[in-house]
DRENKOLKE-159662 format. One record per atom (N, C-alpha, C, O): residue in one letter; z negated, y negated, x negated. Coordinates in steps of 0.02 Angstrom, whole numbers, plus 50000, padded with zeros to 5 digits. Example, Ala and Ser with C-alpha at 12.3 -4.5 7.8 and 13.67 -1.06 7.14 Angstrom:
A496105028449340;A496105022549385;A496105016549340;A495775016649288;S496465011249358;S496435005349316;S496064999849355;S495984994349330;
***
This chain:
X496334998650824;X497034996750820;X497114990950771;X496784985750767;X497654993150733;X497644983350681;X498024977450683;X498604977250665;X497754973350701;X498084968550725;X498584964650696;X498514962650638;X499274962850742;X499684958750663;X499684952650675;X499724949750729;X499614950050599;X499644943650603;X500284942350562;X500574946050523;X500474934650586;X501314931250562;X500924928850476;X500394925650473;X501304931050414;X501054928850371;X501364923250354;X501124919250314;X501914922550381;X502264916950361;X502934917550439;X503054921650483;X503164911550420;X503484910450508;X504174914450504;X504674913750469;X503984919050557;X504614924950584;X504554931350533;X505074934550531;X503974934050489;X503434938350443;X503144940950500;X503084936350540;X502964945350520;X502394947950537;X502044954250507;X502364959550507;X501394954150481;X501184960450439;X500604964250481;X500164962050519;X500754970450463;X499974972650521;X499884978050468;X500384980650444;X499284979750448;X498974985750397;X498884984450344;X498464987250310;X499284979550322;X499504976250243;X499344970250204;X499514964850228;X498984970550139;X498854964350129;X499324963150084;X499534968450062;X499654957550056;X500104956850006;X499864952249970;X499474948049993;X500064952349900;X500814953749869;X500464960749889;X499874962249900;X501144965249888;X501304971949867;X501754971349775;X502004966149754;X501744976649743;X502144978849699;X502714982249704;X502684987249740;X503304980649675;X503974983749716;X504094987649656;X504624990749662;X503774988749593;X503844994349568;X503184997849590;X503014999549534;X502884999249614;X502475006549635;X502985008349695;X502745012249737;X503625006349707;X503955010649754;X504555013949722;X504775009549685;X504985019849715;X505495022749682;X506045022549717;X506585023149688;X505995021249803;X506465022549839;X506515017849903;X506025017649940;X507055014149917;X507105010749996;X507665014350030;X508125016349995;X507665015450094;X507975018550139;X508015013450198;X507565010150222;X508815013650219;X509025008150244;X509495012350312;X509925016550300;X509325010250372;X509805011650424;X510445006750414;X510445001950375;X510995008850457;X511275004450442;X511434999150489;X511244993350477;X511855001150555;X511934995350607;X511524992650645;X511214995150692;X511504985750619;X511244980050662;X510534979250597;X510134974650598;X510534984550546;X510044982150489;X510324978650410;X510224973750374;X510724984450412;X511264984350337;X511784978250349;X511894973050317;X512004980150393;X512434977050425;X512374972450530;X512024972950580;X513134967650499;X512914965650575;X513094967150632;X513044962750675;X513354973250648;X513674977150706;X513434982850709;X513174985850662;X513524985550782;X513574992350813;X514194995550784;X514694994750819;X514254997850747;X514985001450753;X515215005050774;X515795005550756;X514975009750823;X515125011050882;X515495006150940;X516075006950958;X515165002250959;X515234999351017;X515974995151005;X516384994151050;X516084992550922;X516574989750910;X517204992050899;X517704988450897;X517204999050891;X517675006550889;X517915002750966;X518314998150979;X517565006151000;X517485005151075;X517925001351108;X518235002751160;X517954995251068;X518394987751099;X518764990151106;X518954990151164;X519234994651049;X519874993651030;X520375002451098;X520925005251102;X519875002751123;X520045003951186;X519695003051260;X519785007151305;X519314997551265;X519514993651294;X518604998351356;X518534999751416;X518204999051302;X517875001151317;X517054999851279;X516725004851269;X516864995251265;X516404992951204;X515964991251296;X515634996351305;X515904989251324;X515334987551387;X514944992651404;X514334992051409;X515314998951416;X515125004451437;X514845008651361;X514465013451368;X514985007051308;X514575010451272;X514195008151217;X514035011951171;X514004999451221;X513594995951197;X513124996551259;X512614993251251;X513165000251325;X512245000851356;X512255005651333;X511755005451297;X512555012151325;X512215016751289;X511695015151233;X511105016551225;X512175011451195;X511745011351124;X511165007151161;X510715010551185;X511135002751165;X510534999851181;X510115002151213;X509564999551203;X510125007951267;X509775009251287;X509495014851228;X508895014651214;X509835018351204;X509455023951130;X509285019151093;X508725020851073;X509405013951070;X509015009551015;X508165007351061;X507655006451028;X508195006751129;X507635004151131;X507285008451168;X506875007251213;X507505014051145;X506915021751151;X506975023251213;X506635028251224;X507325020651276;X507805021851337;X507865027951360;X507625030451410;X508315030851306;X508575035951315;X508115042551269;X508075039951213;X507925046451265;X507515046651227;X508055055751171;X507835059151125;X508595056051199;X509035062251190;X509385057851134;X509655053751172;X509535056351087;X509975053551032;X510525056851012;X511005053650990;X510525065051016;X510885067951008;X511555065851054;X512125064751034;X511255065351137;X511725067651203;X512035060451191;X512625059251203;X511605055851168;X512005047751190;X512595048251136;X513115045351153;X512595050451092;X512915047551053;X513815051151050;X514365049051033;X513405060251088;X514085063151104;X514475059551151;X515075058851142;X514175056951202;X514365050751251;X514815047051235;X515405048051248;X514565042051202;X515025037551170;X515585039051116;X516085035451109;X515455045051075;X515845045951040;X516435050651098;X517015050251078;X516365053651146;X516905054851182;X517155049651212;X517595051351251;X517015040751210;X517495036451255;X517815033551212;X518095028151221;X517835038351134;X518125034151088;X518695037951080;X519025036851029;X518815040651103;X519555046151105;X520025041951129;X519995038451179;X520705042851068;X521245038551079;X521005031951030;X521375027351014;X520495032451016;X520615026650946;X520715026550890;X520225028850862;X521305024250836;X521555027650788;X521285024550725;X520845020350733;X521475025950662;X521155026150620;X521225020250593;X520805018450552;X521795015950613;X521865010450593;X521465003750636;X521364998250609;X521295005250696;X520925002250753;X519974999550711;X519594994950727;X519905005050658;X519315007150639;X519425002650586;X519034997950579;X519955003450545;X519844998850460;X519784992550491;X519434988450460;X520114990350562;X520254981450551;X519504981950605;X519364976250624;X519104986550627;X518324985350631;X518004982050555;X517714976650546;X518144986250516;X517864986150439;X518194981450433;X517784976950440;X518804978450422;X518854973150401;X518834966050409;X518884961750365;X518714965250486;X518834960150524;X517904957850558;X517564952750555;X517774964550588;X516954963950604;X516384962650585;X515974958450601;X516404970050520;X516014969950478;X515684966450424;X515874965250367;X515174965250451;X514874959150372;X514264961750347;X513904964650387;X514064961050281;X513394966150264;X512874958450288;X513004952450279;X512324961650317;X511794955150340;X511514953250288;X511374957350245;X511384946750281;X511104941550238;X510514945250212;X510064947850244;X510654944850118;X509954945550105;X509964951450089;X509554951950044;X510284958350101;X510554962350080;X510724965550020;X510434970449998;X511244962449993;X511344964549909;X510624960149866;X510304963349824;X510494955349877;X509874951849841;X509284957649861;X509004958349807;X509094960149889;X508724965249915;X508714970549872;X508204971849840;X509404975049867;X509534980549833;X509614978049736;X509424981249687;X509924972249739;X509774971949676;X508944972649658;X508774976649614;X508484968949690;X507834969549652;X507584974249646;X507174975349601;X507814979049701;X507624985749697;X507924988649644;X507574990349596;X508544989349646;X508864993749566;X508594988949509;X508514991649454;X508444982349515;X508044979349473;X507484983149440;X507344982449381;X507174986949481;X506494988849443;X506504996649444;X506025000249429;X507274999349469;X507225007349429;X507335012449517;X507355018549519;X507385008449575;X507365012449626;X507985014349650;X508515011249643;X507885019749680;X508615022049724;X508765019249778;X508405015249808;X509385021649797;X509385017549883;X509795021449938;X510395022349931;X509485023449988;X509675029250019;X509865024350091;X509575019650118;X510535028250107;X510705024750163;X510865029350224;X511365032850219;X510425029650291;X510455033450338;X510705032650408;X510315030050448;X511125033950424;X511525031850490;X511645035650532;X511845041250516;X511555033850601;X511755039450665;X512335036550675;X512655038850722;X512605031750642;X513345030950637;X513825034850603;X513615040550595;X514555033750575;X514905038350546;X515155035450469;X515055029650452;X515465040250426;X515655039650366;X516035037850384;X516295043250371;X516455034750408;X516935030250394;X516745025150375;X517145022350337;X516175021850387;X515975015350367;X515255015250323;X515035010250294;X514995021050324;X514425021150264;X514855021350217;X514965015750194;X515255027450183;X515525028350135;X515615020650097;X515445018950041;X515955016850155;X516275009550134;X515785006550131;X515885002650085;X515075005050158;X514545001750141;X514445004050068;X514565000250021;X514225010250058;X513815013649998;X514335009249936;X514105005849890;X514985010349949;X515375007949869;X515254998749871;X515334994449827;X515134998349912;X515144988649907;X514544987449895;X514564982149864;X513714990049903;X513394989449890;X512784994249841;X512174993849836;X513414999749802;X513035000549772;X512525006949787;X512095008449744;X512585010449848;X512295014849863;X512165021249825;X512605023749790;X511685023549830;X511445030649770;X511545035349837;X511995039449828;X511245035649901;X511435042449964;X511405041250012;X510945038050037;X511985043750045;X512025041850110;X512005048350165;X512085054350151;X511895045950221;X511975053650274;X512135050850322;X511825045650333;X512685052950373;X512935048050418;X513395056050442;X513445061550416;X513685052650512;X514035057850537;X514795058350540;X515055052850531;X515235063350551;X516025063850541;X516115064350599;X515825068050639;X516745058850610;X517105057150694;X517775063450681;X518275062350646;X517685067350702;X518395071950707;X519205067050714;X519215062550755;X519705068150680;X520215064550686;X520755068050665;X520735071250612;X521305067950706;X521775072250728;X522455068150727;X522565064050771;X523035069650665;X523445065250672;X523345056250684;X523695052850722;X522845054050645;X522655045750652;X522395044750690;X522165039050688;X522225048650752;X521655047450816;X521015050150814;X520925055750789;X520695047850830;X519955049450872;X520115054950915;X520555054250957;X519645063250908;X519855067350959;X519305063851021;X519395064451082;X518795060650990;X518155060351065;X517615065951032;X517095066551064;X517675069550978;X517335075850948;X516985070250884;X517145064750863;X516515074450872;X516115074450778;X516175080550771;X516325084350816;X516055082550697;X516365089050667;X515565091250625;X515335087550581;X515255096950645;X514805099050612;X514715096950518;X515185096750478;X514195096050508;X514235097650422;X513525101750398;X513015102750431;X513715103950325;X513115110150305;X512545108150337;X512205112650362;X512265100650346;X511475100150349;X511495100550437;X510935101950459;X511895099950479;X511675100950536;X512385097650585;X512965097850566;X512165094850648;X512785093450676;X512725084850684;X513225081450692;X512145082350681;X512095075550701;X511425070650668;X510825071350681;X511705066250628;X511115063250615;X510695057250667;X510825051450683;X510105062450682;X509765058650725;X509115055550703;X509125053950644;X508555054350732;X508045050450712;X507615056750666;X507385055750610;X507575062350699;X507285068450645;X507625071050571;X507325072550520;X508535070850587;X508845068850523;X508705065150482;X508595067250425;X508665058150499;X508345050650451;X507675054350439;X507625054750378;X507285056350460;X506555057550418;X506835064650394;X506575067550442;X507005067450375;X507265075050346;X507615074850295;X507735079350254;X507915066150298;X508675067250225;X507985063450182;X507895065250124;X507495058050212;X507125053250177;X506515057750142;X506195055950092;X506415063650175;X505935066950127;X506305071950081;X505985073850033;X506885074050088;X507275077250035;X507555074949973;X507655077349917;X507675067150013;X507775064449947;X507175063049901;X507205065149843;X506595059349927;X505835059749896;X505765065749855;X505645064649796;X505815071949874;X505855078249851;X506515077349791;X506365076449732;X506965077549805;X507575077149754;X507365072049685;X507535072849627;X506955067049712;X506625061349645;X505955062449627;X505545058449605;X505905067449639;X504965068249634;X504345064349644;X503815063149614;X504685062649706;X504155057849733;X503765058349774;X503945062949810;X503225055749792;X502865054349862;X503235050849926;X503615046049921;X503115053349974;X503685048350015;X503085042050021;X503155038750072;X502745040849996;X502195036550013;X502535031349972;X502425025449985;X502945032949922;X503195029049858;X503935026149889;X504395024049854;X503945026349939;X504525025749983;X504625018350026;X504135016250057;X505205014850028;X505155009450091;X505655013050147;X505975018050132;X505675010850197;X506095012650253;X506205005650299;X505795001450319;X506635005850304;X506934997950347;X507534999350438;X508124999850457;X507194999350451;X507664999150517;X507474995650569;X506934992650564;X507934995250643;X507844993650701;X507854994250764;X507814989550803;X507945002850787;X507845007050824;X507665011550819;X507615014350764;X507425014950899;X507025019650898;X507125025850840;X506695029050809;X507915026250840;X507865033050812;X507815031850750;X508035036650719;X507535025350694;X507265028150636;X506575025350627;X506415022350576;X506085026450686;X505625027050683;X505085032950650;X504575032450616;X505415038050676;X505195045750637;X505335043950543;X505015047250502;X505765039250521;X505785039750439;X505285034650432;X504925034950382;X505205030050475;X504835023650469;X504035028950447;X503765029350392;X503935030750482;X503025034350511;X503115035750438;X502655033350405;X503575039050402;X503465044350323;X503435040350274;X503205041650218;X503715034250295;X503725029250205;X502995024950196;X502615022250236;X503005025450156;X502525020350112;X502345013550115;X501925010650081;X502765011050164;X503045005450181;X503595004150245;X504195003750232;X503405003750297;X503895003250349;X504154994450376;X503794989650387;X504844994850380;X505024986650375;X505384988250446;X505744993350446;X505334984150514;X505584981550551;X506114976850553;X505804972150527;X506774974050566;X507354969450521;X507524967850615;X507784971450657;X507294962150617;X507744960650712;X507694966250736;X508194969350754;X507154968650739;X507074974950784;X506974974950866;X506974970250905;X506904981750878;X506874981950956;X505994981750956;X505684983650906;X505754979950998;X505154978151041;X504534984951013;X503974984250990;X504904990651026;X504544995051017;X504474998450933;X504045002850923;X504754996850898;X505074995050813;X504484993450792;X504024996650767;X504584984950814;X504124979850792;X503464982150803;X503024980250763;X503314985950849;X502554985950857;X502494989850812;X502154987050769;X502664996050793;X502315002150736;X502494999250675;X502095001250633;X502954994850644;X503214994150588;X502364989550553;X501924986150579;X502564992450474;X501854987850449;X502104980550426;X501754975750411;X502964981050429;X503304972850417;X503924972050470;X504374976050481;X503784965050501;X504204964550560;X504504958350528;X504124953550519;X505414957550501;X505564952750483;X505944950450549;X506494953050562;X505674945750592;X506014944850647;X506724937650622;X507254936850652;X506524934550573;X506974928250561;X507334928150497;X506924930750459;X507844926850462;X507884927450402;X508454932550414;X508704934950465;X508614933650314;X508714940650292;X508354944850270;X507754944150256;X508754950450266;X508304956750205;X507914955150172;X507334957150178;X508174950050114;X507694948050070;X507214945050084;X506944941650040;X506914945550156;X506144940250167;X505554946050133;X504994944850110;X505844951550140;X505364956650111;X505044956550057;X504554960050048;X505334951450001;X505334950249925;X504884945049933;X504894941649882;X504504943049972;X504184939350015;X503344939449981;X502934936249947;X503504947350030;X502724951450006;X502554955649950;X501994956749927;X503304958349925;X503344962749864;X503474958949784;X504004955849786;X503274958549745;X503214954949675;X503394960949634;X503404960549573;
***
């Protein structure tokens, strides 16, 4: 088993010696809530009827591998979001939402040296879309909240690649895209903080932990427990 050691305070590396090179990688792949950004957006939908308690334990319990159905939790919660309208959602985005520290400095060094940046969410396009244009995003995969006359039906709406992006989705869009750039997924970073993008974590080349959950941190080969994004620029030159 390999042991991790803190390379520097709130760093932890296990498998890896650094510097690494951040051009021998072509691609980072980024979850988004509670990594990209600093909310559930779910749970904050949620407030705005009067229901964010009851479906921030959901999430938490699927983020910390709890629940182990990702699919069922998420139909869950997205049915206690029925009756929340579309405007309930922008003043989430506008009022909630903040991209986490360290972030755009992150993606710049990356498009700095020629890489893409793929953004994967068991959350919804309503708010990737709006991440991807503020920062710049090259692909995103995220899921559609059904909406009916300005409301939330409590439904998501199928799309071509399947019905729900779950933790097997995130490793499925992350090797297609690898495939789409002719790459190795080995040539790959992956950054998240729950269970369900652990399955993309195992495929990259590089797996980054960001305030992760317990069980994250242990498989990840970089655990940034303190800081921003950019502590990663840390180990990569």
């Amino acid at each position: 088993m390999t042991v991790a050691t803190e390379y520097a305070p709130g760093l932890v590396l296990q498998g890896i010696t650094p510097p690494l090179a951040l051009k021998d990688y072509r691609l980072i792949a980024f979850d988004m809530d509670s990594t990209l950004i600093n909310i559930e957006c779910v749970d904050e939908i949620a407030d705005a009827v009067g229901r964010k308690a009851e479906v921030a334990a959901i999430t938490e319990a699927a983020m910390r591998g709890e629940i182990t159905d990702f699919k069922e939790s998420l139909r869950r919660r997205v049915a206690l979001l029925k009756g929340v309208t579309v405007a309930d959602m922008q003043r989430v985005f506008d009022e909630r939402l903040r991209v986490n520290p360290g972030a755009a400095e992150l993606i710049a060094a990356c498009k700095g040296v020629g890489m893409k940046v793929l953004l994967v969410s068991g959350g919804f396009t309503f708010f990737t879309d709006r991440v991807r244009d503020r920062l710049g995003i090259d692909f995103t995969r995220s899921n559609v909240l059904e909406v009916q006359d300005g409301v939330l039906t409590g439904r998501m709406i199928d799309q071509p690649w399947g019905d729900i992006c779950d933790g097997a989705e995130k490793r499925r869009m992350l090797l297609q895209t690898c495939a789409q750039l002719g790459i190795s997924p080995r040539q790959a970073i992956a950054m998240g903080d729950g269970a369900n993008d652990l399955p993309m974590m195992g495929e990259a080349g590089l797996s980054v932990a960001y305030h992760a959950k317990p069980k994250v941190r242990e498989q990840a080969m970089v655990a940034i427990n303190n800081g921003g994004l950019d502590r990663l620029l840390e180990i990569l030159r």
